[in-house]
MARDREN-785186 format. One record per atom (N, C-alpha, C): residue in three letters; x, y, z. Coordinates in steps of 0.2 Angstrom, whole numbers, padded with zeros to 4 digits, always signed. Layout:
N
alaXYZ;...
//
This chain:
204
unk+0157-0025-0093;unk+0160-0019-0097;unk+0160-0013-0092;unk+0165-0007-0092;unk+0166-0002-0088;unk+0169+0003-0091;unk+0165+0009-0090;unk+0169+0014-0093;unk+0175+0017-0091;unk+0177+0017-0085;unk+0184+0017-0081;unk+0186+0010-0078;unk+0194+0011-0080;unk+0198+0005-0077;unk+0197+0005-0067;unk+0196-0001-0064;unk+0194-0002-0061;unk+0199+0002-0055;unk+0205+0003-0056;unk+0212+0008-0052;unk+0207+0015-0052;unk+0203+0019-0058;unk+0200+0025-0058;unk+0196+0022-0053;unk+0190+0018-0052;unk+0184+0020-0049;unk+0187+0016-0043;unk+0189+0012-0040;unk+0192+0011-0036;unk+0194+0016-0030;unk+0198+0020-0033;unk+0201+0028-0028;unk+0196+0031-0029;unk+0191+0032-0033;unk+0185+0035-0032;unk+0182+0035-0024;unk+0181+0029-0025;unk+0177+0025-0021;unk+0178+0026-0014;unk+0188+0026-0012;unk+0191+0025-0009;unk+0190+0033-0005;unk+0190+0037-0011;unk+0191+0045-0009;unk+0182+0047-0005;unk+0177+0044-0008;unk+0173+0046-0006;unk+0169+0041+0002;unk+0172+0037+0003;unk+0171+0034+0009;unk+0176+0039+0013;unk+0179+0039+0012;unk+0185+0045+0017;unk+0179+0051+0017;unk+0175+0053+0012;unk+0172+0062+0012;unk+0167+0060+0017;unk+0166+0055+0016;unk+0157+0052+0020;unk+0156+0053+0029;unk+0165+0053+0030;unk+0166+0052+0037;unk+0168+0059+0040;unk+0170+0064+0034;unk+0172+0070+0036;unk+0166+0075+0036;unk+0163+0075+0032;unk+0157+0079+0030;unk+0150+0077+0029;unk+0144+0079+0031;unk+0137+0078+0028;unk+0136+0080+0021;unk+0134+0076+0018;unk+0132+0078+0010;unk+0126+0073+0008;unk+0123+0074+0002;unk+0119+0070-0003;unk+0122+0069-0010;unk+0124+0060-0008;unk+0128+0060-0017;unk+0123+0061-0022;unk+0127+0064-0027;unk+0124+0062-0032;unk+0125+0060-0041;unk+0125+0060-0044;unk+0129+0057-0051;unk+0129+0050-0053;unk+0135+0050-0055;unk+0136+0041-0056;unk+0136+0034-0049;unk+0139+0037-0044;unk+0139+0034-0038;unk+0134+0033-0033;unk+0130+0038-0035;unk+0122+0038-0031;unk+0117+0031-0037;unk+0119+0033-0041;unk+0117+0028-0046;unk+0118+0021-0045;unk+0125+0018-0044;unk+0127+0013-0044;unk+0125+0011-0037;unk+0125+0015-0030;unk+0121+0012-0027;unk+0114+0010-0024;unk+0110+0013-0029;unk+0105+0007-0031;unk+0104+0003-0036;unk+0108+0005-0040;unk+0107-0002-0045;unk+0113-0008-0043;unk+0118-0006-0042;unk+0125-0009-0042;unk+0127-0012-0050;unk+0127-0007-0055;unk+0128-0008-0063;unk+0136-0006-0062;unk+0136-0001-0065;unk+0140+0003-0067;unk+0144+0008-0062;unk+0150+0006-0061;unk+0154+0011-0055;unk+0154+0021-0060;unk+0160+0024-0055;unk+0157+0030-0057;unk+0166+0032-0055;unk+0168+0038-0059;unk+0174+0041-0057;unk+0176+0048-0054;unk+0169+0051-0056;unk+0172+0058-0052;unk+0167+0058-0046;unk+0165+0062-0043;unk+0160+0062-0037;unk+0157+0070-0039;unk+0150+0068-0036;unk+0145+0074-0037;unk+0142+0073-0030;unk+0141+0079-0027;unk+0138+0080-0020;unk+0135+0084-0020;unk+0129+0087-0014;unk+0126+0091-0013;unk+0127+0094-0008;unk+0129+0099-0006;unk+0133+0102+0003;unk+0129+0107+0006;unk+0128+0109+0010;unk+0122+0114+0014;unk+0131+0120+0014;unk+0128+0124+0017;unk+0135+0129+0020;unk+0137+0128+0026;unk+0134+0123+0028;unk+0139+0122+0034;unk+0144+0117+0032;unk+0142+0112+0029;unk+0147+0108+0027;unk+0152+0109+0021;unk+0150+0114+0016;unk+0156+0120+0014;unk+0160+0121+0016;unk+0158+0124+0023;unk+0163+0129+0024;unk+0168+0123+0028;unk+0166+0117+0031;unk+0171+0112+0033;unk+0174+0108+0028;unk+0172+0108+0023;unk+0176+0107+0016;unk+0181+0111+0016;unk+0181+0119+0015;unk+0185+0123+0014;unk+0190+0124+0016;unk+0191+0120+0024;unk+0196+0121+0031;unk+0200+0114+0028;unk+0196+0111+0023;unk+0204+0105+0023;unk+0206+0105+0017;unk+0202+0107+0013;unk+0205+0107+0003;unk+0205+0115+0002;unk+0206+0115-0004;unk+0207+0119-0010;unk+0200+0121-0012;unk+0196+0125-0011;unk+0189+0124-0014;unk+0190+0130-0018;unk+0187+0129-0027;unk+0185+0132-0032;unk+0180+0134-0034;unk+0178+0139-0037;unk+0171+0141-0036;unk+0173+0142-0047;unk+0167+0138-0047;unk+0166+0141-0055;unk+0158+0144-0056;unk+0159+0152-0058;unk+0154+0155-0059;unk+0149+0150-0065;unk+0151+0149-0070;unk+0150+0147-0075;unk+0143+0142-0076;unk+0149+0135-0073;unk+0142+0129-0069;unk+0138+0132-0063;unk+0140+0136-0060;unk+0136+0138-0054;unk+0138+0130-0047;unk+0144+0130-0047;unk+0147+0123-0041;unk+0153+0126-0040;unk+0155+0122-0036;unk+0161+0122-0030;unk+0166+0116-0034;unk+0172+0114-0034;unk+0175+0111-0035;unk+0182+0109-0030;unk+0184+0102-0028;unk+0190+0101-0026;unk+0195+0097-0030;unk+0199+0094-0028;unk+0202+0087-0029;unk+0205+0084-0022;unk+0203+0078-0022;unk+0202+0074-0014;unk+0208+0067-0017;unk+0214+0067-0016;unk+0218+0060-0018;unk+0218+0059-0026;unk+0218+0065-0030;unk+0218+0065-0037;unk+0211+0062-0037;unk+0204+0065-0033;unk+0199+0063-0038;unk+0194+0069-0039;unk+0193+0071-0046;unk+0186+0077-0046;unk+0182+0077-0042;unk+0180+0080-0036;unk+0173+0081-0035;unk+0171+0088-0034;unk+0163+0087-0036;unk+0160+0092-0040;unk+0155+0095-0034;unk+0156+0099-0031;unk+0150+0102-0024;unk+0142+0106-0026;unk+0137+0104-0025;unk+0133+0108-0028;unk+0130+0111-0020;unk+0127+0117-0021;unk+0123+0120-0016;unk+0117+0125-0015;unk+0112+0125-0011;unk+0109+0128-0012;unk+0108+0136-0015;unk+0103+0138-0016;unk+0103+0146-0019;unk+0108+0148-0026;unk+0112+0143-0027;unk+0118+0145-0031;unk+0119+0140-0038;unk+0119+0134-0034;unk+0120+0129-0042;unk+0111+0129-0045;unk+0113+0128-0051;unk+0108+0127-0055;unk+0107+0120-0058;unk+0102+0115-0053;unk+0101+0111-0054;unk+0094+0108-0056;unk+0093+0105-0060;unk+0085+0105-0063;unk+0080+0103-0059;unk+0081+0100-0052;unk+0076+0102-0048;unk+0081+0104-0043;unk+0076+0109-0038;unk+0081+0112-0034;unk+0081+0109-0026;unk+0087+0111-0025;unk+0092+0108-0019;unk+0086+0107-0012;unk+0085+0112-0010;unk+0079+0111-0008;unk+0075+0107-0006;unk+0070+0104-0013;unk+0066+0099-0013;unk+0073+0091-0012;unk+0078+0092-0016;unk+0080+0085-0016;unk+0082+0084-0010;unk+0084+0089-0005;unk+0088+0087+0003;unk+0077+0086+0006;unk+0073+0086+0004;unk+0066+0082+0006;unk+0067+0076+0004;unk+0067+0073-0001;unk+0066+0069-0003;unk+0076+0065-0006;unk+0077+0061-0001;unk+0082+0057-0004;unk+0082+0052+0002;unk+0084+0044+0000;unk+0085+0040+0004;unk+0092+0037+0007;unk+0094+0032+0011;unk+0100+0032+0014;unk+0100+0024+0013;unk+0107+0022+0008;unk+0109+0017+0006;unk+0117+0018+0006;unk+0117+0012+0010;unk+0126+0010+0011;unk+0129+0017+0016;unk+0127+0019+0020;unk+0128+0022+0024;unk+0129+0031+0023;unk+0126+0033+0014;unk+0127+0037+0011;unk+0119+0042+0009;unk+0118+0046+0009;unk+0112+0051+0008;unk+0112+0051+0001;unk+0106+0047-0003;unk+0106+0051-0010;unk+0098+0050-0011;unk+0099+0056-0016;unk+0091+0057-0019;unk+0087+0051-0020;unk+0079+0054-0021;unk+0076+0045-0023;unk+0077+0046-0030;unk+0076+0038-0032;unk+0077+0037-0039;unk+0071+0042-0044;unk+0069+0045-0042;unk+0063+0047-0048;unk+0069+0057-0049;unk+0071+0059-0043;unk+0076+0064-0044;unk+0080+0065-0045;unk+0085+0057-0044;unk+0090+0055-0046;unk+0091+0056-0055;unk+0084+0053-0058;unk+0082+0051-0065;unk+0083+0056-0068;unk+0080+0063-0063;unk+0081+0068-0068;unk+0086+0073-0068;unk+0090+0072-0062;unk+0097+0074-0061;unk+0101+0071-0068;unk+0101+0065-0069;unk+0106+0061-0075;unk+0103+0064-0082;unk+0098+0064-0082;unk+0094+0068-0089;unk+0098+0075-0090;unk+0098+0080-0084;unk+0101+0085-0084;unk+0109+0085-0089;unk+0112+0080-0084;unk+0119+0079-0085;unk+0119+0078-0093;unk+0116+0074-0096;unk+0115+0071-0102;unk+0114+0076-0106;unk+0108+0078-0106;unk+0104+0084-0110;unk+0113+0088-0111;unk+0117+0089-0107;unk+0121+0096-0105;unk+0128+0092-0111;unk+0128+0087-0111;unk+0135+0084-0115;unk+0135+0077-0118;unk+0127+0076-0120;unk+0127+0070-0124;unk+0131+0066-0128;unk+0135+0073-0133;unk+0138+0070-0138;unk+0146+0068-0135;unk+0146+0067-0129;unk+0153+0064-0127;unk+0152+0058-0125;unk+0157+0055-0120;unk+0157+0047-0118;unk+0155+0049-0112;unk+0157+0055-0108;unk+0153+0055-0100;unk+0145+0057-0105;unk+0142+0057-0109;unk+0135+0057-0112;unk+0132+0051-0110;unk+0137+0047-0113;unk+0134+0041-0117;unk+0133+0038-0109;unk+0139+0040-0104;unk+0136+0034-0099;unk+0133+0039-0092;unk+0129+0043-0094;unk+0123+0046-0092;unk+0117+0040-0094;unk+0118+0042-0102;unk+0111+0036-0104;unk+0114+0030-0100;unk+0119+0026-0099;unk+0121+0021-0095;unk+0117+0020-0090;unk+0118+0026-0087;unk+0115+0028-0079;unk+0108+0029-0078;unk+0105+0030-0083;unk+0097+0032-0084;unk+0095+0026-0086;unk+0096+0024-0091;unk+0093+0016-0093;unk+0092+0010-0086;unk+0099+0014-0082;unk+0099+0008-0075;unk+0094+0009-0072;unk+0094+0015-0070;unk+0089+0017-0064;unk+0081+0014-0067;unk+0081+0015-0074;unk+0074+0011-0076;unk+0073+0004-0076;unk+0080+0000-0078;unk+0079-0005-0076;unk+0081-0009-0072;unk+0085-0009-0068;unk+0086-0011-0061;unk+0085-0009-0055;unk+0086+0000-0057;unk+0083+0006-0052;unk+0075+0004-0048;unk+0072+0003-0052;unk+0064+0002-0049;unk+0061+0008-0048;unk+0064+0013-0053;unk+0061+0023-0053;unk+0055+0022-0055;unk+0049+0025-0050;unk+0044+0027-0053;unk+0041+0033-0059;unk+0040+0029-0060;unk+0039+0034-0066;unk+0032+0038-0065;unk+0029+0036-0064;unk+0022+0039-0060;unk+0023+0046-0058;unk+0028+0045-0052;unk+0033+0052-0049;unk+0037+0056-0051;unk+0041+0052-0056;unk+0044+0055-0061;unk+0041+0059-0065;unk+0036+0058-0069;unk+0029+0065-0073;unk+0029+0069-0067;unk+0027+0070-0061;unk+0026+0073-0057;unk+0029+0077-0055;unk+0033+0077-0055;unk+0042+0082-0053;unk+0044+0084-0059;unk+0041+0081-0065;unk+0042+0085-0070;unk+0038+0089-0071;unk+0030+0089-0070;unk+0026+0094-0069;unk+0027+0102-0065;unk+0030+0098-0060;unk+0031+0102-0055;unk+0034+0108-0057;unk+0039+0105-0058;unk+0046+0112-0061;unk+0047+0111-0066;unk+0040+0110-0071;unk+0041+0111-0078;unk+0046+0110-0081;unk+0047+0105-0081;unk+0055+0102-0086;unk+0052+0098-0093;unk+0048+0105-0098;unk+0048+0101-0103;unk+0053+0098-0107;unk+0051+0093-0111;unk+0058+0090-0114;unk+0061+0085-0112;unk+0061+0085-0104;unk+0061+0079-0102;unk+0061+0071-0104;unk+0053+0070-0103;unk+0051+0065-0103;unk+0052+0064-0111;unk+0053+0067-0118;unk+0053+0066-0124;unk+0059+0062-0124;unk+0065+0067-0122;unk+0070+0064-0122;unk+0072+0057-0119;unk+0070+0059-0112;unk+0068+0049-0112;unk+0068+0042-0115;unk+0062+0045-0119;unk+0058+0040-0122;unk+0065+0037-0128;unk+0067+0044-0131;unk+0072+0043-0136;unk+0076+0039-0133;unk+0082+0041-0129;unk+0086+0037-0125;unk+0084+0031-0125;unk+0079+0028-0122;unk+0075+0020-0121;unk+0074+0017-0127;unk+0073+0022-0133;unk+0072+0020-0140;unk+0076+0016-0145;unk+0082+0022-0144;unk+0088+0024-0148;unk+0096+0016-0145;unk+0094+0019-0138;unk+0099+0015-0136;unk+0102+0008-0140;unk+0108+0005-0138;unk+0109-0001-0141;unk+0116-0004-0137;unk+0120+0003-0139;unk+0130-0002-0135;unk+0126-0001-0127;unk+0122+0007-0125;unk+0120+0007-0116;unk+0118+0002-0115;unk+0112-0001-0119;unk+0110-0008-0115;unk+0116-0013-0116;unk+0122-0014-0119;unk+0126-0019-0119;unk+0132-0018-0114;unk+0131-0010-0110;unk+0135-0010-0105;unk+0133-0013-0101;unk+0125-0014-0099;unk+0121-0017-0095;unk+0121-0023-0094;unk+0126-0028-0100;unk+0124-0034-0100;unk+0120-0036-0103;unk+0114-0032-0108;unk+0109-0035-0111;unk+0109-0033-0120;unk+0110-0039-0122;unk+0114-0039-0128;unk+0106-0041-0133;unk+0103-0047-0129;unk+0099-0050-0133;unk+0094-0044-0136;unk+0093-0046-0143;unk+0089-0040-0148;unk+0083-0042-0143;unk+0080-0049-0144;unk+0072-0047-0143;unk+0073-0047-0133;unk+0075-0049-0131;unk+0075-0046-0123;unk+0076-0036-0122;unk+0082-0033-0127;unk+0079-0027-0127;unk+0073-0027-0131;unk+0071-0025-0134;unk+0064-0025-0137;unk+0060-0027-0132;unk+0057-0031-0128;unk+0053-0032-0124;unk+0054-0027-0117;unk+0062-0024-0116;unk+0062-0020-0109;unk+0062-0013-0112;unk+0061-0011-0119;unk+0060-0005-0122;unk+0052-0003-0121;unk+0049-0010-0124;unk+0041-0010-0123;unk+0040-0007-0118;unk+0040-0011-0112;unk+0038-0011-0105;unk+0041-0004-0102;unk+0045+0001-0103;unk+0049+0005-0100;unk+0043+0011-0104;unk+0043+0011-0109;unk+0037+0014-0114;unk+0030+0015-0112;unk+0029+0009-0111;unk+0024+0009-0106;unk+0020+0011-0102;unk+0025+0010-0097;unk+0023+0013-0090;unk+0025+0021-0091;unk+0028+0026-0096;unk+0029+0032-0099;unk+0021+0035-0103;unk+0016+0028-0104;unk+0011+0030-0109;unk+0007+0037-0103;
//
């Protein structure tokens, strides 16, 4: 099962192998997701850009600046991507710390999965009740169960920058969940049940 037809994430895909070769960045979103877990593809692009690699974005697209979300915005071959940057976006943990902490999979720079985790919460928290909501939890579920997020560090980076509501939220999601786990391919009632347990858990 896929939220976008494979033509969408495909030219995604297509569009951000071309960004990877023109620019330095740190993915993040749905595509930073899929490549650690390899679940779930992803259709628009989310990055993270210092100002130097801004300002060489800006020398070959259209860059849009929305006060609002506090991010930059182009279109790359018909596909959204979303630019976050230091001092300006407002990202639940900040840019900063994530350019410390992110590893290099498939020749691409993304957060570790415990920053990642809380990145998708953000997103969630911000538009739950849509379909890009639903495949946040998608994406959060993943990292928990094929991601290998510690959760250990995950409390701790929530301590850190006090992000109460977080981890509640979580637990809900892990809880409530039912079609998310059947995008995952896990339909069986008591196989969820046993990876609700265990995911709870290690949350005690």
């Amino acid at each position: 099962m896929e939220f976008w037809n494979d033509i969408a994430a495909d030219r995604s895909w297509e569009v951000l192998v071309r960004l990877r070769k023109e620019f330095d960045f740190i993915l993040i979103g749905g595509w930073a997701v899929y490549l650690y877990t390899k679940a779930i593809k992803s259709k628009d692009i989310d990055i993270i850009a210092d100002f130097d690699s801004l300002d060489k974005i800006k020398r070959s697209y259209r860059l849009k600046k929305t006060g609002f979300l506090k991010k930059y915005q182009i279109s790359a071959g018909g596909v959204s991507v979303d630019i976050y940057v230091p001092f300006y976006s407002r990202l639940a943990v900040p840019v900063d710390f994530i350019q410390k902490n992110f590893a290099s999979i498939g020749g691409f720079k993304i957060p570790s999965r415990e920053v990642l985790l809380i990145l998708k919460q953000q997103a969630e928290l911000e538009r739950r009740d849509s379909v890009r909501g639903q495949k946040d939890r998608v994406d959060i579920l993943s990292l928990l169960i094929k991601g290998d997020a510690n959760l250990g560090k995950y409390q701790s980076i929530l301590k850190e920058f006090r992000l109460q509501g977080y981890e509640k939220r979580l637990k809900e999601i892990v809880n409530s969940g039912k079609k998310e786990y059947e995008y995952l391919g896990i339909s069986d009632y008591r196989k969820t049940r046993l990876l609700k347990r265990k995911i709870l858990e290690k949350l005690a």
